[in-house]
C-alpha positions as a Markdown table, in Angstrom:
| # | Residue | x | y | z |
|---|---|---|---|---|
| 1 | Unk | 0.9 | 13.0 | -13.8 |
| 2 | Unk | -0.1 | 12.6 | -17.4 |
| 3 | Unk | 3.6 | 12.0 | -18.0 |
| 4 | Unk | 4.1 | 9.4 | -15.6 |
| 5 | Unk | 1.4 | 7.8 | -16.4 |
| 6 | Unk | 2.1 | 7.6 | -20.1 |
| 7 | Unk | 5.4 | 6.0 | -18.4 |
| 8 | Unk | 3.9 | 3.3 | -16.6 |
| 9 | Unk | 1.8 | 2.2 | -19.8 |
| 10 | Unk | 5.0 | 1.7 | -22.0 |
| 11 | Unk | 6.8 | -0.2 | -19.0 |
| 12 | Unk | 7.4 | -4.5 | -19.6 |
| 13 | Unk | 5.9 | -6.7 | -17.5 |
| 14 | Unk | 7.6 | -9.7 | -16.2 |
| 15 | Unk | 6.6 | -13.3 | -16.3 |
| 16 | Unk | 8.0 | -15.1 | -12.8 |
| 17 | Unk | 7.6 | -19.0 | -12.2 |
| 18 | Unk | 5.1 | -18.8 | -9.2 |
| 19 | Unk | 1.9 | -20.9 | -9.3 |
| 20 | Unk | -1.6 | -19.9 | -7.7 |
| 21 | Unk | -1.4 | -20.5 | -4.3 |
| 22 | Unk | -4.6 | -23.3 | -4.5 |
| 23 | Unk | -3.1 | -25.1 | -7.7 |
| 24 | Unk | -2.3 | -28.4 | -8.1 |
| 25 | Unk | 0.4 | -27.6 | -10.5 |
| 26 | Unk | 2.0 | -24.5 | -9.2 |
| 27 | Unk | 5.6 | -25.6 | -10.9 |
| 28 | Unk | 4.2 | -25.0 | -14.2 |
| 29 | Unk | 2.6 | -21.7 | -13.7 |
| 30 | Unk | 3.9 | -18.4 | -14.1 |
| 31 | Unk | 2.6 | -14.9 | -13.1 |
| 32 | Unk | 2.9 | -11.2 | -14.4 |
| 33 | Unk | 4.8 | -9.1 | -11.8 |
| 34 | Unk | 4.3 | -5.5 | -12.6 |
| 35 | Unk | 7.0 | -4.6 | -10.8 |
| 36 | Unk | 8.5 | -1.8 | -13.1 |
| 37 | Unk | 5.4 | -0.2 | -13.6 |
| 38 | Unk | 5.2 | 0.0 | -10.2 |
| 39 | Unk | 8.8 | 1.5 | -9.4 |
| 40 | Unk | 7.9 | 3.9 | -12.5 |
| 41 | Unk | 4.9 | 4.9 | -9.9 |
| 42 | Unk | 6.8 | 5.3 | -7.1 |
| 43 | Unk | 9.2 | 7.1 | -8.9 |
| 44 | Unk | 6.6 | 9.8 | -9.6 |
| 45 | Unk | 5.9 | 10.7 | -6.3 |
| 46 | Unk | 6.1 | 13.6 | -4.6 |
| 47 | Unk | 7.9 | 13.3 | -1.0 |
| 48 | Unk | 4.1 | 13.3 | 0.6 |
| 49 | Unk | 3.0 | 10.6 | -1.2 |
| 50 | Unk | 6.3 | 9.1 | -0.2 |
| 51 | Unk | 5.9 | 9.7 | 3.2 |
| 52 | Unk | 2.6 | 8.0 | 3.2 |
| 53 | Unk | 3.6 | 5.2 | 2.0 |
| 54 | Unk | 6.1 | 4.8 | 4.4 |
| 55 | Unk | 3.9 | 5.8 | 7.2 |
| 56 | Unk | 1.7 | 3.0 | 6.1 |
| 57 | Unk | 4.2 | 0.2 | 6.6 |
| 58 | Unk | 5.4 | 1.5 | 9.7 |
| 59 | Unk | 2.0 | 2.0 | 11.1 |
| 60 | Unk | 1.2 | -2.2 | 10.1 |
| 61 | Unk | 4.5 | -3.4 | 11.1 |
| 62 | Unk | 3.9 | -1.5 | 14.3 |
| 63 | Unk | 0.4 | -2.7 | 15.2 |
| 64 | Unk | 1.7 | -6.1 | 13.6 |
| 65 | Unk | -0.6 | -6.3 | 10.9 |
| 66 | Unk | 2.4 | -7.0 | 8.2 |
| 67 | Unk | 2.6 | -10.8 | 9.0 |
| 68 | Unk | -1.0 | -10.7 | 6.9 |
| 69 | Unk | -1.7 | -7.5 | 5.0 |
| 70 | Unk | 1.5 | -7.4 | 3.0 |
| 71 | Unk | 3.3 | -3.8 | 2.5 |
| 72 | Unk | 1.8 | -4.5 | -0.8 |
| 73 | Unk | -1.6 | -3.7 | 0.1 |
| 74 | Unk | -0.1 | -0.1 | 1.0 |
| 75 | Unk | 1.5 | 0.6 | -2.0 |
| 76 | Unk | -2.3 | -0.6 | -3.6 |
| 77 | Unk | -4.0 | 1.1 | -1.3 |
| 78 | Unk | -1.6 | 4.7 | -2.6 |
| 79 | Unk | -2.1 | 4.6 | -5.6 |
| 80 | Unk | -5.7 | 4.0 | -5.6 |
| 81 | Unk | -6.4 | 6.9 | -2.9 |
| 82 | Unk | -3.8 | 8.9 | -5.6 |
| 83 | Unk | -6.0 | 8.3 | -8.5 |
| 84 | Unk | -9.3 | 8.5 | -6.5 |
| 85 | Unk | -7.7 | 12.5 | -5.8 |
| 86 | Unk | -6.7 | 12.9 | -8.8 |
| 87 | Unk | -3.5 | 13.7 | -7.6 |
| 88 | Unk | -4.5 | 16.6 | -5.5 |
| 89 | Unk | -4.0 | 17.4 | -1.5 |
| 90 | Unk | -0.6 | 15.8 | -1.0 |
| 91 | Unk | 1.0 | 18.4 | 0.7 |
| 92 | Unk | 3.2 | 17.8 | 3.7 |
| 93 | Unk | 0.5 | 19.8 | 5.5 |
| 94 | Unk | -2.2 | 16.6 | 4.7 |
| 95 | Unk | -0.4 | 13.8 | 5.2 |
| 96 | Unk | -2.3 | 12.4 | 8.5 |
| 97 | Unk | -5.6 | 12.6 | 5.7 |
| 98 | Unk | -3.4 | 11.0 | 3.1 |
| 99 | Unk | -2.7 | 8.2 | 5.2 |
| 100 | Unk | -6.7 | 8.3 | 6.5 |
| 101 | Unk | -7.6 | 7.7 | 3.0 |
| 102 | Unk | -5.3 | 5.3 | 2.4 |
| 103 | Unk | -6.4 | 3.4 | 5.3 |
| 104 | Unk | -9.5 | 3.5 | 4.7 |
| 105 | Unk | -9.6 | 2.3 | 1.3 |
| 106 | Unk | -8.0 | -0.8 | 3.0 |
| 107 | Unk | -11.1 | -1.2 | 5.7 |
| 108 | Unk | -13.0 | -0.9 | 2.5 |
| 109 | Unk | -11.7 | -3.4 | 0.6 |
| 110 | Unk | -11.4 | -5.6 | 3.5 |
| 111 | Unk | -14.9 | -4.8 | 4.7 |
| 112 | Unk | -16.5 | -6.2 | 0.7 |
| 113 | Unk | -13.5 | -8.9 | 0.6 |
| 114 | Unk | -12.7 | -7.3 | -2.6 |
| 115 | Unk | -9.3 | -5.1 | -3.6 |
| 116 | Unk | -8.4 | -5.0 | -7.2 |
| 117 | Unk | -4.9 | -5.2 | -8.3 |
| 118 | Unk | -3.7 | -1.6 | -9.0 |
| 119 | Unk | -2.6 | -2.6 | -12.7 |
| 120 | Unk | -4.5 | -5.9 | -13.5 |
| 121 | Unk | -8.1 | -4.9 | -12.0 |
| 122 | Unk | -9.5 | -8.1 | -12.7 |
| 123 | Unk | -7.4 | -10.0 | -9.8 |
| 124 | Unk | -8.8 | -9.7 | -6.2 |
| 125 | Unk | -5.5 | -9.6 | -4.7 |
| 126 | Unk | -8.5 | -10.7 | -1.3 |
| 127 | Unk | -8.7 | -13.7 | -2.9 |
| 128 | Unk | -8.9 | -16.8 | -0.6 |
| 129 | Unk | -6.5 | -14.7 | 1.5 |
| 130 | Unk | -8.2 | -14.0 | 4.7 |
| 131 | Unk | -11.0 | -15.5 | 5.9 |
| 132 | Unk | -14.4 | -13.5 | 7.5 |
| 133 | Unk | -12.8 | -13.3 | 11.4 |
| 134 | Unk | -9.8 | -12.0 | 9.9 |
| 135 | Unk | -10.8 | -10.1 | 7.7 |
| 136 | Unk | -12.8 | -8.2 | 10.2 |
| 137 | Unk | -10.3 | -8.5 | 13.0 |
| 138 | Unk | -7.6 | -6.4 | 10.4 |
| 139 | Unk | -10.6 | -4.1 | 9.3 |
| 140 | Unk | -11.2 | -3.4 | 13.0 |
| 141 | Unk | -7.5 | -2.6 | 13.7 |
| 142 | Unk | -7.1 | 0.0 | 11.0 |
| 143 | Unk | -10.4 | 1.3 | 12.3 |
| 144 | Unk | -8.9 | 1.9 | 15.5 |
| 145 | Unk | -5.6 | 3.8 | 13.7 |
| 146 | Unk | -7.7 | 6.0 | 11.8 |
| 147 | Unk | -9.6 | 6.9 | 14.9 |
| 148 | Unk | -6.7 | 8.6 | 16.4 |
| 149 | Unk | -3.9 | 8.9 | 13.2 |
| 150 | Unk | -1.8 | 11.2 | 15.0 |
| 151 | Unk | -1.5 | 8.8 | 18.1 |
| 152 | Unk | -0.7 | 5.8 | 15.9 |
| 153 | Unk | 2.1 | 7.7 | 14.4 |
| 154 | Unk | 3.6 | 8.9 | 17.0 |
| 155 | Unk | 3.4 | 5.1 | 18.9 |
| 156 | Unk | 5.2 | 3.7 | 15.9 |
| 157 | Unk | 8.6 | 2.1 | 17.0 |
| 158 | Unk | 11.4 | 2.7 | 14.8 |
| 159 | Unk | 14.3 | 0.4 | 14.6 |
| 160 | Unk | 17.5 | 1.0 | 13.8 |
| 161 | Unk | 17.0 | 1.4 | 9.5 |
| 162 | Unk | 13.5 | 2.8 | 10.6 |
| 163 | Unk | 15.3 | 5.7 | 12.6 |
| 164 | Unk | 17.8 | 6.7 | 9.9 |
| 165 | Unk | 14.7 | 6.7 | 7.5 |
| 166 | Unk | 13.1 | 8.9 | 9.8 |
| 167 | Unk | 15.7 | 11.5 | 10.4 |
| 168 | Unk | 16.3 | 11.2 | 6.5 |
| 169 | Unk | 12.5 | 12.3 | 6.2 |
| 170 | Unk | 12.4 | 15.3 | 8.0 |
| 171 | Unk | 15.8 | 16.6 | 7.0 |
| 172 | Unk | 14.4 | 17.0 | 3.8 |
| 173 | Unk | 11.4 | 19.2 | 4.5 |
| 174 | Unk | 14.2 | 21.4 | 6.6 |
């Protein structure tokens, strides 16, 4: 873990030419995209924390929750419930918890309109996103996953790349 995160420290940022969503000069704006620290991160997984990730964008495509919380508030959410671990209990044996955690971090974050980017802390990535009725409407939803996690899963409809994902999954652990 040490290592990886010594990794992620020493990895570039990028500037992209995307404005702030409420400016009035968005053409003349850029924005850092961590996006190799990030891949450095996922990189370092082990095939639990893997699986959870995974698990969490299935389970918000499924109950159609993507179209608002982007997969990127999973991958946030993961490596926040990672750190808040320290990195211990992801075993294939606790991944329904892993993905509890996970989730509710989000209902958290969602619940005090705040979420902290997982490398720049001092963006809300909330911000101006979602207003009070959907912020609680989301919040509720993941309430009612984590209430019964294994039944979620199990409802999650896999689509074609979703199925070969699946069957890639578990032929691993085999």
């Amino acid at each position: 873990c040490k290592e990886i995160q010594e990794n992620v420290m020493k990895s570039p940022c990028f500037l992209v030419p995307v404005g702030h969503k409420r400016s009035t000069t968005p053409d003349l704006e850029y924005r850092m995209s961590t996006s190799l620290a990030e891949r450095t991160m996922v990189f370092g997984m082990n095939i639990t924390q893997i699986r959870c990730l995974i698990v969490l964008k299935m389970l918000t495509k499924t109950r159609r929750i993507n179209e608002v919380l982007k997969s990127y508030f999973c991958k946030t959410a993961l490596f926040c419930t990672i750190d808040n671990t320290s990195n211990k209990g992801w075993i294939e044996d606790n991944l329904v918890s892993c993905v509890i955690k996970c989730l509710q971090l989000l209902v958290d974050c969602l619940k005090s309109n705040h979420m902290p980017h997982y490398f720049l802390t001092c963006l809300d990535m909330l911000e101006d996103r979602f207003d009070e009725r959907e912020r609680t409407q989301i919040a509720y939803t993941l309430e009612t996953v984590i209430g019964d996690c294994v039944k979620a899963i199990h409802a999650i409809k896999l689509d074609e790349v979703g199925q070969r994902l699946y069957n890639k999954m578990f032929k691993l652990s085999r």
